[in-house]
C-alpha positions, 0 to 999 in steps of 0.5 A: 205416105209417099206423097209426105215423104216427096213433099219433105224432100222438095221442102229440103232443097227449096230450104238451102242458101246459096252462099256464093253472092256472099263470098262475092261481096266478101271477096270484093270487100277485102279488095277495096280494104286492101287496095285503099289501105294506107301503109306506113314505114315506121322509123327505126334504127339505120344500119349499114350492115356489109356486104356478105359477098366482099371481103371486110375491111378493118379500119385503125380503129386506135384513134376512137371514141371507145365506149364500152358496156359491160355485163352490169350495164355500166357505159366506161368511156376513158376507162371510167364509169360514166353516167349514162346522163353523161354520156353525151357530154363526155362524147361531144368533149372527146369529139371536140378534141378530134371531130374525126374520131368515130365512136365505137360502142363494144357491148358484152353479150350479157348487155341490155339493148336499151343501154346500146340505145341510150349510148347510140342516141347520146353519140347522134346528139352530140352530132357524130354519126359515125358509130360502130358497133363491136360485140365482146365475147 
């Protein structure tokens, strides 16, 4: 009976797996994926976002293209309700009047991002790029 009893426990540890030449060949396998990885920069929106360490600068900001988003989403340039397809049009026509006006989007805080983005994308067809972005509480 001892000598069942030893056999069984020589079966035992003759029966276990040495896992460490897999995790080598894992290990080995991530470096190479992460080495040869390509990564990409997606496009986005530039920002020039200021400093926190300087002092802002207001500009006279009286001279602007205002453009302004209310709570229902509806774009008003020149005290008017504009449609969003004409935004672009209106913004090239007050440019062409002074090509030194800057655009300055102010949005209420109940607004959607996609109008923002409609008015932002219709100023840089119109081929202004400076564009300011005021939040109204």
């Amino acid at each position: 009976m001892r000598k069942h009893i030893a056999n069984i426990k020589l079966e035992e540890e003759e029966n276990e797996i040495n896992l460490t030449p897999m995790l080598d060949v894992v290990f080995i396998m991530l470096i190479f994926f992460i080495v040869t990885a390509s990564f990409l920069r997606e496009a986005g929106l530039d920002t020039n976002r200021p400093d926190q360490d300087q002092p802002q600068v207001l500009q006279d900001e009286n001279g602007a293209i205002l453009v302004i988003i209310d709570e229902t989403d509806d774009i008003w340039i020149d005290n008017r309700v504009v449609d969003p397809r004409a935004v672009r049009a209106n913004i090239e026509r007050l440019h062409a009047e002074d090509p030194e006006r800057p655009v300055v989007v102010q949005t209420a805080s109940t607004s959607r991002a996609e109008t923002l983005v409609v008015v932002m994308d219709a100023s840089r067809q119109a081929d202004v790029y400076d564009i300011s972005i005021a939040s109204a509480n």
